[in-house]
FIKOLZA-1660 file (N, C-alpha, C; in steps of 0.1 Angstrom, whole numbers, plus 5000, padded with zeros to 4 digits):
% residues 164
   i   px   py   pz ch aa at
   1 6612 5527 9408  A  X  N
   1 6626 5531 9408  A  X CA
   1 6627 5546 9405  A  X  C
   2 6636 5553 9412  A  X  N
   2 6636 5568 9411  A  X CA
   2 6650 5571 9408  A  X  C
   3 6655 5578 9400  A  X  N
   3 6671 5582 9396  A  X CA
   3 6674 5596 9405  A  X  C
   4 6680 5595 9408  A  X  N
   4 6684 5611 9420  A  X CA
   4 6692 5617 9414  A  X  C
   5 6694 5627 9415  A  X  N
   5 6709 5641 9413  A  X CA
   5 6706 5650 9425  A  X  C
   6 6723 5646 9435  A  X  N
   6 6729 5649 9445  A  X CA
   6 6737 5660 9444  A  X  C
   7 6736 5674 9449  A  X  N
   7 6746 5683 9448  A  X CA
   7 6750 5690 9459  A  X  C
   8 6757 5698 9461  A  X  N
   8 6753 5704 9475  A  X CA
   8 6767 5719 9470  A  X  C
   9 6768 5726 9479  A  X  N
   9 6776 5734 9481  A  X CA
   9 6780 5747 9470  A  X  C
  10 6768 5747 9460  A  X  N
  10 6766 5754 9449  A  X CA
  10 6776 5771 9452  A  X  C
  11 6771 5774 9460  A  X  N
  11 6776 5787 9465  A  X CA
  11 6777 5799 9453  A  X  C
  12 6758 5797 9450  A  X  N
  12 6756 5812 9442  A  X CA
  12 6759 5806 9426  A  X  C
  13 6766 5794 9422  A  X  N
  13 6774 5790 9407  A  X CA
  13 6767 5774 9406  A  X  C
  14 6758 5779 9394  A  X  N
  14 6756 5766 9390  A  X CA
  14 6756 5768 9375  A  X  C
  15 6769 5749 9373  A  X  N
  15 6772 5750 9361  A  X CA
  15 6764 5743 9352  A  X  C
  16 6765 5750 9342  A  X  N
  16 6753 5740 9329  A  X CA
  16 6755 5726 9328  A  X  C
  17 6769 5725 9329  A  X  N
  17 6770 5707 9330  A  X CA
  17 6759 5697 9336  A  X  C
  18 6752 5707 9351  A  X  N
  18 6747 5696 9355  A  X CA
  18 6735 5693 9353  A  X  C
  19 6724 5701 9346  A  X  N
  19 6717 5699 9332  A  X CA
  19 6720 5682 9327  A  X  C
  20 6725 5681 9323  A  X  N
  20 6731 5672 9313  A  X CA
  20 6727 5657 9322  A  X  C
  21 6738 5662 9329  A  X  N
  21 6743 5646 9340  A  X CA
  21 6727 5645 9349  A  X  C
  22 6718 5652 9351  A  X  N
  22 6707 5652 9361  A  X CA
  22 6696 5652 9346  A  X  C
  23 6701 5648 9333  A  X  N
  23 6688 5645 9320  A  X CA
  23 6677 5642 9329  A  X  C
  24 6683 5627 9331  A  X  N
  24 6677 5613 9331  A  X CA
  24 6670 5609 9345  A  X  C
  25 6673 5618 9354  A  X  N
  25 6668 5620 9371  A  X CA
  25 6657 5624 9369  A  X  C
  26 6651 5616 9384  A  X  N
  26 6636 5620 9387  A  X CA
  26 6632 5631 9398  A  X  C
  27 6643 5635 9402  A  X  N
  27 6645 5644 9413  A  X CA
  27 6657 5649 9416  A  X  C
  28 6662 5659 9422  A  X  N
  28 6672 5663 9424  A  X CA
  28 6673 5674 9436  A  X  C
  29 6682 5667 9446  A  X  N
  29 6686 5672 9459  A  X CA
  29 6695 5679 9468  A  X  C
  30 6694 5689 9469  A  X  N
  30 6702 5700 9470  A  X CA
  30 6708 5699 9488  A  X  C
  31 6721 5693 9492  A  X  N
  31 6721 5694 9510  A  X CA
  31 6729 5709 9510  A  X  C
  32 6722 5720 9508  A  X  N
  32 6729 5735 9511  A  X CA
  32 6737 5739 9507  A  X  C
  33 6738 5752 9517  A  X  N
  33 6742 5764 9508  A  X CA
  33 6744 5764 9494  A  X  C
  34 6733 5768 9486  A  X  N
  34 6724 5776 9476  A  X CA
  34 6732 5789 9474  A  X  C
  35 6734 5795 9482  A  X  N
  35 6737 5807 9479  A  X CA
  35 6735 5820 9473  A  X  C
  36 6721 5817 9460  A  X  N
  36 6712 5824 9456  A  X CA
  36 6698 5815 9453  A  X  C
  37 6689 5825 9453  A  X  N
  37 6675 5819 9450  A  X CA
  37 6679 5816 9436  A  X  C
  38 6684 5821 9426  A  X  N
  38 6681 5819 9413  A  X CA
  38 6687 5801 9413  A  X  C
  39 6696 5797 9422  A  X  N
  39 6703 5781 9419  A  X CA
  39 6692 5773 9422  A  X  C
  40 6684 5778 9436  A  X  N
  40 6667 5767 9439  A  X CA
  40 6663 5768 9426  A  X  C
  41 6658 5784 9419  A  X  N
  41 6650 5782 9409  A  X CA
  41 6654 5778 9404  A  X  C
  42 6663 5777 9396  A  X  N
  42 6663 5767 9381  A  X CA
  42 6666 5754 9381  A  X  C
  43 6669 5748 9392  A  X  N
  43 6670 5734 9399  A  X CA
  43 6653 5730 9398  A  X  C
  44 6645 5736 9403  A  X  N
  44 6634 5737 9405  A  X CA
  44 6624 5734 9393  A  X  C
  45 6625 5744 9384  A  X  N
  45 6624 5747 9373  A  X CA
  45 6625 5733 9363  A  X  C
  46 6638 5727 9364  A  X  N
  46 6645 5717 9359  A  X CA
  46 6642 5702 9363  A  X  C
  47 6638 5703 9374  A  X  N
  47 6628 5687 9381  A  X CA
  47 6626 5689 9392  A  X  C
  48 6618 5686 9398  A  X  N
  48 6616 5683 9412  A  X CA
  48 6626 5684 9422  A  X  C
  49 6625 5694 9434  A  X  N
  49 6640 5698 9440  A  X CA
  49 6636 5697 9454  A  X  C
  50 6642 5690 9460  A  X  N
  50 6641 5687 9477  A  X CA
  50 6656 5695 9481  A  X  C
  51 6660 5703 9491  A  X  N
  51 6665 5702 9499  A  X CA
  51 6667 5710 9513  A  X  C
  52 6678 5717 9519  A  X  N
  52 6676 5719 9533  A  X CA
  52 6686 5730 9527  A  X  C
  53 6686 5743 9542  A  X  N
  53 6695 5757 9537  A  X CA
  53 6710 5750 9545  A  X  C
  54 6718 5755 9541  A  X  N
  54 6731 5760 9547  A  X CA
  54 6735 5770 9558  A  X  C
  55 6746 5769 9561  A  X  N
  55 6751 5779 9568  A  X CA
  55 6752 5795 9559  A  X  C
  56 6759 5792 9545  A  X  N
  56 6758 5805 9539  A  X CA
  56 6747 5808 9531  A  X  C
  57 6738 5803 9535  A  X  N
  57 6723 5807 9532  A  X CA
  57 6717 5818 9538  A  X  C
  58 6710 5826 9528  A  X  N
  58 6702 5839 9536  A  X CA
  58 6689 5839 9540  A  X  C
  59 6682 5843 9548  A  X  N
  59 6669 5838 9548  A  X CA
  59 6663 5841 9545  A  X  C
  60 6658 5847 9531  A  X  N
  60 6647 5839 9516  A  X CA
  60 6653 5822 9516  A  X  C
  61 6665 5816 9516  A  X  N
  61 6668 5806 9519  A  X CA
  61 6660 5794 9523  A  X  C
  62 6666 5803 9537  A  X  N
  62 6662 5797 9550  A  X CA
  62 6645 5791 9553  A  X  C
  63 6639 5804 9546  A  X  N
  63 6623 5804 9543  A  X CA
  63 6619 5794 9534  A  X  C
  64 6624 5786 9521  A  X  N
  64 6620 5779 9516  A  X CA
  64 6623 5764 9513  A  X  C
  65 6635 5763 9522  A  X  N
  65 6643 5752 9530  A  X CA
  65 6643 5749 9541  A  X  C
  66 6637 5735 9545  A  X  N
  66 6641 5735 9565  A  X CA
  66 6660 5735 9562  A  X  C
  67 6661 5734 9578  A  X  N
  67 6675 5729 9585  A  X CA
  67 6677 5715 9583  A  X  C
  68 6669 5706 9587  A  X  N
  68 6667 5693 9586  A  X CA
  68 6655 5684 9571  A  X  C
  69 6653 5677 9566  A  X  N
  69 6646 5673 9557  A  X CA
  69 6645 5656 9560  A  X  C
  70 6636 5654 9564  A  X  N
  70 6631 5637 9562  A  X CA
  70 6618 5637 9552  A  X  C
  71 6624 5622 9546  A  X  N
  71 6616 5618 9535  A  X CA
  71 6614 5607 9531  A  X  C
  72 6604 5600 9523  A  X  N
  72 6606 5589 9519  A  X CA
  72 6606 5585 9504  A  X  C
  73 6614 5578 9501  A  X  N
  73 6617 5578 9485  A  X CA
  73 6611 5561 9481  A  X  C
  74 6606 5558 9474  A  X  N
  74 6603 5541 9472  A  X CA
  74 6605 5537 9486  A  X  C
  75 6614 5532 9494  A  X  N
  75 6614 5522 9507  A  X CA
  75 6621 5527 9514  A  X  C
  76 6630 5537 9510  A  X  N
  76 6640 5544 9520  A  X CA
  76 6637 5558 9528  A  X  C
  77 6638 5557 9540  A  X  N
  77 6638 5569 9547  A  X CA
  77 6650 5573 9544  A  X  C
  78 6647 5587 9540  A  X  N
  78 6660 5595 9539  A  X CA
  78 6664 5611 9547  A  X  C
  79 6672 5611 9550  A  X  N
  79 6672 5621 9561  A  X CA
  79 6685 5634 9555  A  X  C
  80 6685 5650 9552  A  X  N
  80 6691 5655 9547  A  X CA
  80 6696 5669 9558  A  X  C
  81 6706 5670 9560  A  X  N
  81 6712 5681 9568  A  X CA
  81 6728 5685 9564  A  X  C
  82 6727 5696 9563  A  X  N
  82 6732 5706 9559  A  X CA
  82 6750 5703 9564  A  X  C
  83 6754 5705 9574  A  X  N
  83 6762 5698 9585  A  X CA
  83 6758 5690 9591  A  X  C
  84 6766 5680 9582  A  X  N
  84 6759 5668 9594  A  X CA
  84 6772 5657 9596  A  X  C
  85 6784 5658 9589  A  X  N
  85 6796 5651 9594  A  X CA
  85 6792 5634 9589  A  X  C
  86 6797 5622 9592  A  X  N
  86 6797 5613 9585  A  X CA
  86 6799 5605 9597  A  X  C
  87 6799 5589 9592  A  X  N
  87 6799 5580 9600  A  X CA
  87 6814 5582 9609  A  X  C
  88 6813 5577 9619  A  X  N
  88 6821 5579 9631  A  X CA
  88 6823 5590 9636  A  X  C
  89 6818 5604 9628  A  X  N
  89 6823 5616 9631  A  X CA
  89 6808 5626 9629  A  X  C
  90 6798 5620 9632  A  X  N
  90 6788 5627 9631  A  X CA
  90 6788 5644 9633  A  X  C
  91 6780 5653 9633  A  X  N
  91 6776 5659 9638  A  X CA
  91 6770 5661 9654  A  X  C
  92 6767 5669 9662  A  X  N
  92 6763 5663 9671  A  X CA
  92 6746 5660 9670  A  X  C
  93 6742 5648 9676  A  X  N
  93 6728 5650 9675  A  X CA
  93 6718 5639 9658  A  X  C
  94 6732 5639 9652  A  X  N
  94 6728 5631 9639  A  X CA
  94 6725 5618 9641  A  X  C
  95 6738 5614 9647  A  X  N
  95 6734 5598 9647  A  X CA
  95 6718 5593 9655  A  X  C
  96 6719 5600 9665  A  X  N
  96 6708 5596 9670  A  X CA
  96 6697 5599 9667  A  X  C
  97 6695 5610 9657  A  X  N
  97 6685 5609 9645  A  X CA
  97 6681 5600 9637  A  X  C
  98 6695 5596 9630  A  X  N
  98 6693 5588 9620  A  X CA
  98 6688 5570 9627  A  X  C
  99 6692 5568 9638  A  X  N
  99 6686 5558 9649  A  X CA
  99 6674 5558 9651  A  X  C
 100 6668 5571 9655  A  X  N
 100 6652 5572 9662  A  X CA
 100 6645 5570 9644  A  X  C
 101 6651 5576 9634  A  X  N
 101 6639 5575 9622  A  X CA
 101 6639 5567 9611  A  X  C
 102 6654 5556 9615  A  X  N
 102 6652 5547 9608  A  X CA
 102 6659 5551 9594  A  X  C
 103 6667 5560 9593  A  X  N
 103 6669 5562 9581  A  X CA
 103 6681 5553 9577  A  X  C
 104 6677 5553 9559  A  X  N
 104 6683 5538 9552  A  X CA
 104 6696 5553 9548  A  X  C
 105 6695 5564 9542  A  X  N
 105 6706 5573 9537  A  X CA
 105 6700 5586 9545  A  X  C
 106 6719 5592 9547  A  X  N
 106 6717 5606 9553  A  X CA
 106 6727 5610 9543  A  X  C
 107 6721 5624 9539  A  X  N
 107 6729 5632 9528  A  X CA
 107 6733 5646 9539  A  X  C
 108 6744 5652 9533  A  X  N
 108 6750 5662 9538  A  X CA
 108 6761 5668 9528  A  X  C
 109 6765 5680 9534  A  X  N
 109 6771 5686 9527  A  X CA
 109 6783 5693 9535  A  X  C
 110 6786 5704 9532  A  X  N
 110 6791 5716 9541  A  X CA
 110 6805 5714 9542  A  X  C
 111 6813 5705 9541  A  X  N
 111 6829 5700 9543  A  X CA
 111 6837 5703 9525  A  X  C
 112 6827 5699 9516  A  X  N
 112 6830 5703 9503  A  X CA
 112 6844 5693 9497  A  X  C
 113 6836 5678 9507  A  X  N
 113 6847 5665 9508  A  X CA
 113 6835 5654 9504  A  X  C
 114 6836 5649 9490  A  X  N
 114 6837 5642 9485  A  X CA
 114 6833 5630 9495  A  X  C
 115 6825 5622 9501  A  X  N
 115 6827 5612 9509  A  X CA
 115 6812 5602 9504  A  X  C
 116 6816 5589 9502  A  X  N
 116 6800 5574 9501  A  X CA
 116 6810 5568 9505  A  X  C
 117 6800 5566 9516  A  X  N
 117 6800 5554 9529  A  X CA
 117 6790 5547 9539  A  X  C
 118 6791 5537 9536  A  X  N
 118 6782 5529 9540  A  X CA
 118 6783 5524 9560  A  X  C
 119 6774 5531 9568  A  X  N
 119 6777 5530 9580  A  X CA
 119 6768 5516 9587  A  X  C
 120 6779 5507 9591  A  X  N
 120 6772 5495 9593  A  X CA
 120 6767 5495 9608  A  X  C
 121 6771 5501 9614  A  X  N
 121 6766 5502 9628  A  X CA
 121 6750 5509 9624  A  X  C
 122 6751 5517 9620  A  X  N
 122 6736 5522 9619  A  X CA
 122 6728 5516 9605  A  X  C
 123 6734 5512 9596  A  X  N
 123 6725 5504 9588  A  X CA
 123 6723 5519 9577  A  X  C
 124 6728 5524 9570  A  X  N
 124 6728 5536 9564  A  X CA
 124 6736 5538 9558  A  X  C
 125 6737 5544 9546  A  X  N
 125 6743 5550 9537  A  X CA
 125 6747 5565 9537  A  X  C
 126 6756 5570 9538  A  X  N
 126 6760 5584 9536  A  X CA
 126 6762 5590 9527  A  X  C
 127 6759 5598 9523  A  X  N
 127 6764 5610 9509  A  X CA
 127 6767 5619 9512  A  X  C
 128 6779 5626 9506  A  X  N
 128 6786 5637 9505  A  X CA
 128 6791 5642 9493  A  X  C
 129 6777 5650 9488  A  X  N
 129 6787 5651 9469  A  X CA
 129 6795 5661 9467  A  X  C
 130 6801 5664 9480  A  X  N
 130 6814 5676 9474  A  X CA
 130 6804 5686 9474  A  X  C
 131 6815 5691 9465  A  X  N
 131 6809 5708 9464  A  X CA
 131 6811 5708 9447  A  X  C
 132 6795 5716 9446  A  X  N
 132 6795 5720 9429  A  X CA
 132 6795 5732 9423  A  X  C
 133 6803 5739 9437  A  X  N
 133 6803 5755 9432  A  X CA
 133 6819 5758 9429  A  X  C
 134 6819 5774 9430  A  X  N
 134 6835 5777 9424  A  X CA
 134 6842 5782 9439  A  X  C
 135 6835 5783 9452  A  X  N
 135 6840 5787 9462  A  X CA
 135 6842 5778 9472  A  X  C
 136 6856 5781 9480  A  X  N
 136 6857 5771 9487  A  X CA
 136 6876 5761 9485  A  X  C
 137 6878 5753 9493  A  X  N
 137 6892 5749 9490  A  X CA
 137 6892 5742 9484  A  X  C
 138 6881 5732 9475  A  X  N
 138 6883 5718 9471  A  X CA
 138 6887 5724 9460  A  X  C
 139 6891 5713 9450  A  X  N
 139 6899 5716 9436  A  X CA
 139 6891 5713 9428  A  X  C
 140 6881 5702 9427  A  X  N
 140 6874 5701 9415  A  X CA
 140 6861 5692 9422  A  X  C
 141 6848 5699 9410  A  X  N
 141 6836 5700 9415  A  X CA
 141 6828 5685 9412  A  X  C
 142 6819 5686 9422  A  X  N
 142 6815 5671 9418  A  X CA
 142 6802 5670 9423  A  X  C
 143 6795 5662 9416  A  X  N
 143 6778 5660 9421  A  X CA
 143 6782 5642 9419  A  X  C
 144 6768 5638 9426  A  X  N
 144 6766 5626 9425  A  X CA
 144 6751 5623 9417  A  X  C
 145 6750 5609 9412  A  X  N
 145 6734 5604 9408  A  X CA
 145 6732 5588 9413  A  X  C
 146 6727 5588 9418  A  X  N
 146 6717 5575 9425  A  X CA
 146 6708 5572 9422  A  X  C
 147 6704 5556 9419  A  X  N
 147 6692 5550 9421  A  X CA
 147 6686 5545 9430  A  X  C
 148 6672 5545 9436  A  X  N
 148 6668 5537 9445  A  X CA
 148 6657 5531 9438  A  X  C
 149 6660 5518 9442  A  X  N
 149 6647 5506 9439  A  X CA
 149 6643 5503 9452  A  X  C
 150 6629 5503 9454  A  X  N
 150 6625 5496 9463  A  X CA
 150 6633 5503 9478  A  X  C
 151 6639 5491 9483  A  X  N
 151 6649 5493 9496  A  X CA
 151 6664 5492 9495  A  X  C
 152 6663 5492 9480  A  X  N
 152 6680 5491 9479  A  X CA
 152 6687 5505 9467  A  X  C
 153 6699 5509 9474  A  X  N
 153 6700 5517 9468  A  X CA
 153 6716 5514 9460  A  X  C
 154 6717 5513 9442  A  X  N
 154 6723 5511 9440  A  X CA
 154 6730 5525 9424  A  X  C
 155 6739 5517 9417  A  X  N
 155 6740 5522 9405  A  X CA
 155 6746 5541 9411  A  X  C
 156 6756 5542 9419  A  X  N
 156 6761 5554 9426  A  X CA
 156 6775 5560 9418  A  X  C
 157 6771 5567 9414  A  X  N
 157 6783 5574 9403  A  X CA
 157 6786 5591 9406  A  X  C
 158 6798 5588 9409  A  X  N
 158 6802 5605 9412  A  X CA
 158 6809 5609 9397  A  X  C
 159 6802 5625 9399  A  X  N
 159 6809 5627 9383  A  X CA
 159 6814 5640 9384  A  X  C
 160 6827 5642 9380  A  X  N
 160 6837 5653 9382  A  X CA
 160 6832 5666 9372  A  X  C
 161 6832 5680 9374  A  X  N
 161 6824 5687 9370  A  X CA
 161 6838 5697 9361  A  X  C
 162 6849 5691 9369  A  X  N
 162 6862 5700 9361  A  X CA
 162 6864 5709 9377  A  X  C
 163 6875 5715 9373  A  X  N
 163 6879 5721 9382  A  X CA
 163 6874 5729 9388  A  X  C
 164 6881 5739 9397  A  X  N
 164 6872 5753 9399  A  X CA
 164 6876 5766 9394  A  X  C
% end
C-alpha cells in the first residue's frame, strides 16, 4: 500500500501547508509547471518526487522532468502529462496512450480545474489536483492524496489549501 500526494501547477509558490497534508505519504507527484528548481527541491528533499515539466517550465526543468512519465505503483500503471485534458476531452494523442499502456490512472494538470473522474470507456481514473500555486485564475488552492493497494485505488481526498 503506498499513500500519494498529488499537486500540480505550483508556479514558483510552495506553501508550507503542504508539508503537513503529504506527513503521512510515500511519495509525492508533481504533473507541472514547477516553476522553480527550488519547489522540485524541497519536494524532493521531503519524499520521493516523480513528476513531468510544464509548459511554464524552463529547461533546468525540462532537464530533470520528462514531458510524459509512466510508471508503476503496487498494480497500477500510471501515466502523467502535463496537458493532458480529461475523459471525453483528452488531449490529443492521450487516450490512445492511455489504451496502448494499459494505464489504471492518468494524472495531469495545466487547466488549474480541480477535476476526479473515473473514465469507464477506458478503464481509468483521472486526476486533476488543481493548482497549488498563487498564479493563475482559480480562487483557491488544492492538492490531492491517494491510496493505492494493490490494483485498487481508493481513500481520494482533496484538500483546500485556502485561497490565493
Amino acid at each position: 500500500m503506498k499513500k500519494i500526494g498529488i499537486l500540480s501547477d505550483t508556479h514558483g509558490y510552495l506553501d508550507e501547508k503542504i508539508f503537513m497534508h503529504f506527513e503521512q505519504c510515500d511519495e509525492i507527484w508533481h504533473a507541472g509547471d514547477f516553476g522553480e528548481n527550488e519547489v522540485a527541491d524541497r519536494l524532493r528533499a521531503f519524499r520521493p518526487l516523480r513528476g513531468v515539466y510544464g509548459n511554464i517550465d524552463t529547461p533546468d526543468i525540462r532537464l530533470r522532468f520528462p514531458e510524459k512519465n509512466h510508471f508503476n505503483i503496487e498494480q497500477v500503471h500510471v501515466f502523467m502529462q502535463h496537458i493532458g485534458g480529461y475523459p471525453g476531452r483528452y488531449a490529443p494523442g492521450v487516450r490512445k496512450e492511455i489504451v496502448q499502456t494499459g494505464s489504471g490512472l492518468f494524472i495531469s494538470g495545466h487547466s488549474h480545474i480541480l477535476k476526479i473522474i473515473y473514465d469507464d470507456r477506458n478503464h481509468c481514473l483521472h486526476i486533476n489536483p488543481g493548482a497549488a500555486g498563487r498564479q493563475g485564475w482559480h480562487k483557491v488552492r488544492t492538492i490531492v492524496r491517494l491510496v493505492i493497494d494493490g490494483e485498487t485505488m481508493k481513500d481520494c481526498e482533496v484538500i483546500e489549501l485556502g485561497t490565493k
